[in-house]
Residue frames relative to the residue before (quaternion, step in Angstrom):
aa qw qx qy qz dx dy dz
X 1.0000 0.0000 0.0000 0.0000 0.00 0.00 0.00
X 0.4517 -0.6693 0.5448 0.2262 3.56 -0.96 0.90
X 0.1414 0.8655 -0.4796 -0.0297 3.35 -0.52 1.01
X 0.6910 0.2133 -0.2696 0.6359 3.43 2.02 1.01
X 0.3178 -0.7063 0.6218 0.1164 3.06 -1.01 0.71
X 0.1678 -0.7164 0.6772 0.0018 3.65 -0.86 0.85
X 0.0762 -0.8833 0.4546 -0.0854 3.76 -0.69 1.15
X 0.2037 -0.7261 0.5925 0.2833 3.55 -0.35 1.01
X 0.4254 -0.6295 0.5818 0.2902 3.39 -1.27 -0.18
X 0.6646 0.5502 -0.3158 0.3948 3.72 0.38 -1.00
X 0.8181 0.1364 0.1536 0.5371 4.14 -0.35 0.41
X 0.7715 0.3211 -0.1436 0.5302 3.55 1.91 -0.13
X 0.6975 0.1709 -0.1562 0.6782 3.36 1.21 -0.29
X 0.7363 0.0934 0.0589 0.6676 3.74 0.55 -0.97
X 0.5830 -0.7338 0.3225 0.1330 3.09 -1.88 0.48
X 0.5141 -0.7984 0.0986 0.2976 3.36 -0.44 0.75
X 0.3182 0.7646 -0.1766 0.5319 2.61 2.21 0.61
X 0.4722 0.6184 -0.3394 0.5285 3.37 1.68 -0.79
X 0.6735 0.6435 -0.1747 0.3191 2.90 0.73 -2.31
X 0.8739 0.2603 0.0555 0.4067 3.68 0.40 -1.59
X 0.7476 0.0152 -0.3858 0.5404 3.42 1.21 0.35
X 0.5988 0.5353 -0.4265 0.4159 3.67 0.50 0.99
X 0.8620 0.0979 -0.2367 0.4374 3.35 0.56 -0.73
X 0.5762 0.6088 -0.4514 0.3060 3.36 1.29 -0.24
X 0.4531 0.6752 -0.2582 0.5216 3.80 1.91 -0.64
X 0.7326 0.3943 -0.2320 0.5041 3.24 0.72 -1.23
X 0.6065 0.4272 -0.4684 0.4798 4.10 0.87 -0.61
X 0.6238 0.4602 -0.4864 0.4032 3.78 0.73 -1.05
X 0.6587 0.6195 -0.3866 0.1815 3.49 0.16 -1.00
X 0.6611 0.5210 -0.0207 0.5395 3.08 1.21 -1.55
X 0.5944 0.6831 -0.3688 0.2097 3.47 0.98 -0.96
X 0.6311 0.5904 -0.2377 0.4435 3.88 0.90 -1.17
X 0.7720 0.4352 -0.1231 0.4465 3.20 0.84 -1.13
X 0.5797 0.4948 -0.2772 0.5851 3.65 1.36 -0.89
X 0.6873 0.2773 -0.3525 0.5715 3.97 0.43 -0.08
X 0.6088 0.5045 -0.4732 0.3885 3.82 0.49 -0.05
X 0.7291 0.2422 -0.2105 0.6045 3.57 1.27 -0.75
X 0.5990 0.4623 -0.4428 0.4811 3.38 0.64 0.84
X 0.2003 0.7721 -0.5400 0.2688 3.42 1.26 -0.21
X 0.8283 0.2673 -0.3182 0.3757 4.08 -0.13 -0.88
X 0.5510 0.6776 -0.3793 0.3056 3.66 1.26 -0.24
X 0.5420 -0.7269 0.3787 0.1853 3.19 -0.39 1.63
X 0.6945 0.5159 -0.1426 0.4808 3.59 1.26 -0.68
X 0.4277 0.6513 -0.2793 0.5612 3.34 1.94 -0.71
X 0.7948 0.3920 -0.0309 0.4623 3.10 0.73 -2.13
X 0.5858 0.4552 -0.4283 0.5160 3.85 0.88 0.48
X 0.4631 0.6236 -0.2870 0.5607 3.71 1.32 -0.91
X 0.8212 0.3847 -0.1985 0.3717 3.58 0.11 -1.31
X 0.5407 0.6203 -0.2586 0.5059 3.27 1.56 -0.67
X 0.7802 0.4409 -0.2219 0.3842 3.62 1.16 -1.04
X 0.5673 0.5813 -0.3286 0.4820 3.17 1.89 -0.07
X 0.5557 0.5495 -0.3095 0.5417 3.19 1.46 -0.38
X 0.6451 0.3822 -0.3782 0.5429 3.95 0.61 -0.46
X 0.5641 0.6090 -0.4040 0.3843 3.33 0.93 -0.28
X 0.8003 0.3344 -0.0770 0.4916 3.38 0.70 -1.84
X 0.5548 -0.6936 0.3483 0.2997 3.41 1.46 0.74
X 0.7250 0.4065 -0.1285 0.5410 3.65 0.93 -0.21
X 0.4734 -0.5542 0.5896 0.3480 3.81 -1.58 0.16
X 0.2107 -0.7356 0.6422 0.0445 3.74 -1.48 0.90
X 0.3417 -0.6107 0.6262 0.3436 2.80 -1.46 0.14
X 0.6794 -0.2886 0.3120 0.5981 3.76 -1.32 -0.25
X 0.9646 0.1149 -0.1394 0.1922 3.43 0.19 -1.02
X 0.1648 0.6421 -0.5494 0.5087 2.95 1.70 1.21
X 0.8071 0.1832 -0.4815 0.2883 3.90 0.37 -0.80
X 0.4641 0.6991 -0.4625 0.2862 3.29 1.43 -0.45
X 0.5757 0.5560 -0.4226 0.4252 3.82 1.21 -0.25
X 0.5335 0.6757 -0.1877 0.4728 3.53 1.47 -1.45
X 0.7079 0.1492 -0.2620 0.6387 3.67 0.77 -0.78
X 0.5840 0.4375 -0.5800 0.3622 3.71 -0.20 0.22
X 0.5694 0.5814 -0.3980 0.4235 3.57 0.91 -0.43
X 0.7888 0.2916 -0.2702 0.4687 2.79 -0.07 -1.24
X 0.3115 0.7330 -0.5352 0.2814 3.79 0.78 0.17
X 0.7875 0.5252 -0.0579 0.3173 2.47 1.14 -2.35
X 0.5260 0.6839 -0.1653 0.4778 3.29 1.76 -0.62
X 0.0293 -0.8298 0.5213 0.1970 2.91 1.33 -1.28
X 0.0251 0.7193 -0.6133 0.3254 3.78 1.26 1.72
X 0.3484 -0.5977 0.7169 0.0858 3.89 -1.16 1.73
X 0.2546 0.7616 -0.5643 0.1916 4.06 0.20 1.28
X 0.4835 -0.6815 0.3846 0.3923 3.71 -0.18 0.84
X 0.6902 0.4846 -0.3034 0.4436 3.56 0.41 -1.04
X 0.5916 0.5255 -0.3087 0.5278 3.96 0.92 -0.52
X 0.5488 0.5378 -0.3411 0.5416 3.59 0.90 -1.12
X 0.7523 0.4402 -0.3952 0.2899 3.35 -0.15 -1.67
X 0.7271 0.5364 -0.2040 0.3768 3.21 0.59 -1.41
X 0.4437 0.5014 -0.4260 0.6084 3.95 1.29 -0.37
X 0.8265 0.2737 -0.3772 0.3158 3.26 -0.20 -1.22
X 0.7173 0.3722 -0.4293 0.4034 3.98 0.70 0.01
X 0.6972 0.3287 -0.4737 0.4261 3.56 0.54 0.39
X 0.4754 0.4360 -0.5961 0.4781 3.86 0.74 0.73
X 0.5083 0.6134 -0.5130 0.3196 3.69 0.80 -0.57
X 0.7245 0.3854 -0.3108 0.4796 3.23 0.90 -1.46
X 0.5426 0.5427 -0.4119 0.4913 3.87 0.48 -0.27
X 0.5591 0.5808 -0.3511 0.4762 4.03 0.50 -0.87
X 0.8087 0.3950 -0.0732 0.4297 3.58 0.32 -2.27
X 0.6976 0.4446 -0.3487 0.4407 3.34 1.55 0.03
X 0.4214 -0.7253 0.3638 0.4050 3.42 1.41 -0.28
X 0.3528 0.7399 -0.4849 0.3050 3.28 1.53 0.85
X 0.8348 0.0749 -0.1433 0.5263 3.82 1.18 -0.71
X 0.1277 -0.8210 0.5209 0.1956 3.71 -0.81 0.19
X 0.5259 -0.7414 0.3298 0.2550 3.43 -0.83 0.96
X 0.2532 -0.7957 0.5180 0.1857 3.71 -0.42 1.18
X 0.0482 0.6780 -0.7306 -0.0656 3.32 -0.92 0.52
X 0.5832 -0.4966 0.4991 0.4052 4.06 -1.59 0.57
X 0.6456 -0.4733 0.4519 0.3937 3.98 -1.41 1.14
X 0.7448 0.4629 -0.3764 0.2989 3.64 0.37 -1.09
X 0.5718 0.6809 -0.3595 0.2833 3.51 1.40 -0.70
X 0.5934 0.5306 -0.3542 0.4908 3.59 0.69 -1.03
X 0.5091 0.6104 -0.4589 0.3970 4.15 0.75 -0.99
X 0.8413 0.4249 0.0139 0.3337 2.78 -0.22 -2.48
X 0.5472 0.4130 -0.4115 0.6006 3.91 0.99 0.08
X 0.5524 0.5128 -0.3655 0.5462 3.48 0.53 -0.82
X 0.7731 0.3422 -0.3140 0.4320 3.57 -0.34 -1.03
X 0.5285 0.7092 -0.2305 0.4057 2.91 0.75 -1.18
X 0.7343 0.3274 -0.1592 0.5730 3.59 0.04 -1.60
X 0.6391 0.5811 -0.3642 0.3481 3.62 0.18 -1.12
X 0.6893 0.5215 -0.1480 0.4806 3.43 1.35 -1.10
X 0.4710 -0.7145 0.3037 0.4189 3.35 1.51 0.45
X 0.1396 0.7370 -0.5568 0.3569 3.83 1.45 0.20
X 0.1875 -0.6661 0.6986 0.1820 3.77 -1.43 0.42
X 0.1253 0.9144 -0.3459 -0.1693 3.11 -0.93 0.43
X 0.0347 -0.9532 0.2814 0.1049 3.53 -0.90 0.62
X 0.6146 -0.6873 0.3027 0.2414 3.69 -1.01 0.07
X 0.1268 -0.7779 0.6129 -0.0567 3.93 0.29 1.07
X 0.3907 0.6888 -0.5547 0.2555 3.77 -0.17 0.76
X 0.7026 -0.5258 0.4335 0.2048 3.63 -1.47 0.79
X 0.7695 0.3530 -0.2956 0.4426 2.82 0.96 -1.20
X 0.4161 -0.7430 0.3078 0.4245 4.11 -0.27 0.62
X 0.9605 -0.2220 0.0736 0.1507 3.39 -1.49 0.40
X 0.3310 0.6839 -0.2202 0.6117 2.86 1.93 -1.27
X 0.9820 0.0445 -0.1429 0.1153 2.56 -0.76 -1.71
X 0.2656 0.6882 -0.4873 0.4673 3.66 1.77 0.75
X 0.7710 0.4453 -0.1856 0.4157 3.17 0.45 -0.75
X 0.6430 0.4442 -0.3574 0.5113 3.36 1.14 -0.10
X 0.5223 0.6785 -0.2357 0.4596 3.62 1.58 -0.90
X 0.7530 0.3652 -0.2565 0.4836 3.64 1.09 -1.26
X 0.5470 0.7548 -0.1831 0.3124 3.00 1.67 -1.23
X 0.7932 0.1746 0.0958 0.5754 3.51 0.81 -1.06
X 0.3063 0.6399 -0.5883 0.3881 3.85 0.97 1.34
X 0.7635 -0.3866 0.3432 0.3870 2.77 -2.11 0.98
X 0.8033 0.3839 -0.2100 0.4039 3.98 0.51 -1.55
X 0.6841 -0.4922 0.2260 0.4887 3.85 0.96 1.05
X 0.7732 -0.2966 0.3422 0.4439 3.47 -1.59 0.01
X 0.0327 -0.7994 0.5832 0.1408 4.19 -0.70 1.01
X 0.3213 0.8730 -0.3342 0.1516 3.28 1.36 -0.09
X 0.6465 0.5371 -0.2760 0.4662 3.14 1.30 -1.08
X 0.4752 0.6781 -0.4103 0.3821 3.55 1.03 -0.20
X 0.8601 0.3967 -0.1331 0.2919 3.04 0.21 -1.47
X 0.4712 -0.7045 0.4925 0.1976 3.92 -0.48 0.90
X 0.8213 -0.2492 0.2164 0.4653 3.80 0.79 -0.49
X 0.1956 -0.8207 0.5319 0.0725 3.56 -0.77 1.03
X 0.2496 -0.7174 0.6337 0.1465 3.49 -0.98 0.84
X 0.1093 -0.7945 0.5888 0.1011 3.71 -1.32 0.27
X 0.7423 -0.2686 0.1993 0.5807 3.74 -0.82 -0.91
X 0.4362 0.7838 -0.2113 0.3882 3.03 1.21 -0.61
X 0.7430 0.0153 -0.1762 0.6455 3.60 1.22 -0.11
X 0.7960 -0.4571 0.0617 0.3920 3.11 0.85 1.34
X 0.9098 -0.1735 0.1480 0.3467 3.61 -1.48 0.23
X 0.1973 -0.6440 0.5761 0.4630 3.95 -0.39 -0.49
X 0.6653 0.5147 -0.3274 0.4304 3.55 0.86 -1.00
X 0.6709 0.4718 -0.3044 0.4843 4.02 0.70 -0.26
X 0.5365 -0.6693 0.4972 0.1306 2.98 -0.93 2.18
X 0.4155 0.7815 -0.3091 0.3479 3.72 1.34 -0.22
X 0.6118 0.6982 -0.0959 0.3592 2.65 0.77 -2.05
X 0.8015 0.2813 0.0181 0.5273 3.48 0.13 -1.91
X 0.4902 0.4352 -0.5593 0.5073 3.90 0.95 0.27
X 0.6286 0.6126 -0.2678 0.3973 3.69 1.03 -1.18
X 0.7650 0.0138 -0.2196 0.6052 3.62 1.20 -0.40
X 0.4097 0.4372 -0.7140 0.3622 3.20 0.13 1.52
X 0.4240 0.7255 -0.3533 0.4111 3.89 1.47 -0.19
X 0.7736 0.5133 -0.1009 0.3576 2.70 1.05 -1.72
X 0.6133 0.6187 -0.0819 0.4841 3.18 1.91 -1.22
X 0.2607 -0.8077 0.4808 0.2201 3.17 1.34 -0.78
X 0.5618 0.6049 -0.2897 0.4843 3.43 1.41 0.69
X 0.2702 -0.7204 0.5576 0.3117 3.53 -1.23 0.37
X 0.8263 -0.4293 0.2374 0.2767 3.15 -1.19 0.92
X 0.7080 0.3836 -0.3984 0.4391 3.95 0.97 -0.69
X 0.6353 0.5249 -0.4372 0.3602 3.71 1.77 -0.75
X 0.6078 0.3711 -0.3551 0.6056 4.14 0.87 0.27
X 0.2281 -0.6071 0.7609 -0.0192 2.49 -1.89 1.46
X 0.3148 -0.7100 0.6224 0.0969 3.80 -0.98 1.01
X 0.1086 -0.7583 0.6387 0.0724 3.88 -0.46 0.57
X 0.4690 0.7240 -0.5054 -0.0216 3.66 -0.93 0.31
X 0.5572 -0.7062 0.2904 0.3262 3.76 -0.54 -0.61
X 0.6229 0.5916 -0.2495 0.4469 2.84 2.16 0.18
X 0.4408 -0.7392 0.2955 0.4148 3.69 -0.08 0.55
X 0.5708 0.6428 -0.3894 0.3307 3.59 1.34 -1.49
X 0.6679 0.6278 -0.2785 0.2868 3.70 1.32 -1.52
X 0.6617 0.4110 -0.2793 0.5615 3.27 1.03 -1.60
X 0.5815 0.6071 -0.4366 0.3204 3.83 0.61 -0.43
X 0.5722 0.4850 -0.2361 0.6177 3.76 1.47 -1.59
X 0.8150 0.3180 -0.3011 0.3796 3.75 0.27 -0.82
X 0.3868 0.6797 -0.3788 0.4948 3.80 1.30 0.19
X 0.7373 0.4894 -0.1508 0.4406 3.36 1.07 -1.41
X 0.6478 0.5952 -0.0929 0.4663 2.60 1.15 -0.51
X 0.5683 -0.6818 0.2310 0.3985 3.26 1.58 -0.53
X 0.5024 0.7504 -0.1904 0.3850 3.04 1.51 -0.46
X 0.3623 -0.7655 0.4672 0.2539 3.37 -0.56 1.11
X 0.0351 -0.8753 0.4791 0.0561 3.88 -0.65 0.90
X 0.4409 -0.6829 0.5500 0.1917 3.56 -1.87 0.85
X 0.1369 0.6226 -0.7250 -0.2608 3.84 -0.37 -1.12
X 0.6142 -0.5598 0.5557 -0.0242 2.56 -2.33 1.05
X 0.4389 0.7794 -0.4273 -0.1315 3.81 0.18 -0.24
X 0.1843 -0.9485 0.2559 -0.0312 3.17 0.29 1.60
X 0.6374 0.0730 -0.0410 0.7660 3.15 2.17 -0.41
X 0.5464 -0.5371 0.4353 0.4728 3.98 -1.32 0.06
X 0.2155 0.8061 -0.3850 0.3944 3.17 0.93 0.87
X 0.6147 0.2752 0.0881 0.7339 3.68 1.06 -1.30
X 0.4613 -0.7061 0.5356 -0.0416 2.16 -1.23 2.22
X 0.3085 -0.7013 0.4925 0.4129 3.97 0.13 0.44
X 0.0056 -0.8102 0.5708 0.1331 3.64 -1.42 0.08
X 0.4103 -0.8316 0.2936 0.2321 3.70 0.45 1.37
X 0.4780 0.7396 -0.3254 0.3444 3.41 1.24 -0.21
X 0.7637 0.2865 -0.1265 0.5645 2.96 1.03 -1.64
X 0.6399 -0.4760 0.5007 0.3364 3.47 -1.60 0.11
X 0.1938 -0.8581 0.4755 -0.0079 3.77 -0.91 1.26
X 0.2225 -0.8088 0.5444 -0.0026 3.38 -1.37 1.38
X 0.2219 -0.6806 0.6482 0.2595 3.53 -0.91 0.19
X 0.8313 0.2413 0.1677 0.4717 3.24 0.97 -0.45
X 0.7923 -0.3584 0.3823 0.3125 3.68 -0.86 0.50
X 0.6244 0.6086 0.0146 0.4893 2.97 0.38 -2.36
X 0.7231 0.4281 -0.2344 0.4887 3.59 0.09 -0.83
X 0.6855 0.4323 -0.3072 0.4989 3.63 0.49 -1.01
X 0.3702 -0.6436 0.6153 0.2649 2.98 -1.28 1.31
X 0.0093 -0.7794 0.5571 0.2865 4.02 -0.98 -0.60
């Protein structure tokens, strides 16, 4: 019996459109200026430090502010890039500047979902923050309370069968009682290995089918 659900978010809850021409535009936009007045924030200034161990070398402010625009462009799942997205949309969110899309069927099927005593969580590149701002601030009210715990880069790879032993650890669960939901084949492929029982999503021609795993258009479709 499935007694958690584990949810990407990109192409699985909301769209990946949301993702790539709203907030990643909105992190570049904001990005130069959000580390210039963040400059004393000790957390700003640990972040900036990891982009530098990264790029092997010492920056200036706007040497990394080039470094994250790149890898924007690259669209590189790097923790220290994440972090920083997820605290200037915060400040975009708290301003009413963005609002977090998630697909009509999503608000249902968590509900149902949760209501059924189902746990659920979030496995998503982008880091914690910014899940939580995404569920936080949707057209269909605050989804946060739903969710039992989010996982980011931060416990490793999506594509590393690692990863999802690391939050079945975390879950206290064996692998047939969690179901993993996403739209990407490599993931459900690393979480399969892992033991994990898996869905794919194909919600637009976006998503690449992968015959292996079981297939959704939709919520609805998934059996739980």
């Amino acid at each position: 019996m499935i007694r958690a659900i584990v949810t990407d978010i990109e192409g699985t809850t909301s769209s990946i459109d949301f993702v790539h021409q709203t907030l990643f535009p909105y992190a570049k936009k904001h990005l130069r200026g959000f580390l210039r007045e963040q400059a004393g924030n000790d957390a700003v200034q640990h972040l900036l430090a990891d982009v530098e161990r990264i790029e092997g070398r010492d920056l200036s402010l706007d040497e990394a502010a080039d470094a994250l625009e790149r890898w924007i462009a690259e669209d590189r799942k790097l923790t220290p890039l994440k972090a920083l997205q997820g605290m200037i949309w915060k400040t975009g969110y708290e301003a009413g500047e963005l609002k977090g899309h998630v697909y009509a069927d999503t608000p249902v099927y968590l509900r149902r979902w949760h209501a059924a005593g189902k746990a659920l969580y979030v496995y998503s590149s982008g880091s914690v923050e910014a899940q939580k701002l995404i569920f936080g601030h949707t057209d269909y009210g605050d989804l946060t309370p739903l969710f039992s715990g989010y996982f980011d880069t931060n416990i490793g790879g999506k594509r590393e069968a690692a990863s999802y032993a690391r939050i079945l650890a975390e879950l206290q669960r064996s692998g047939d009682e969690v179901l993993f939901l996403s739209d990407v084949g490599e993931e459900l492929d690393a979480a399969r290995a892992a033991g994990l029982q898996t869905w794919q999503l194909l919600r637009d021609d976006k998503a690449v089918p992968s015959p292996t795993h079981r297939q959704a258009r939709s919520f609805a479709d998934v059996t739980v």
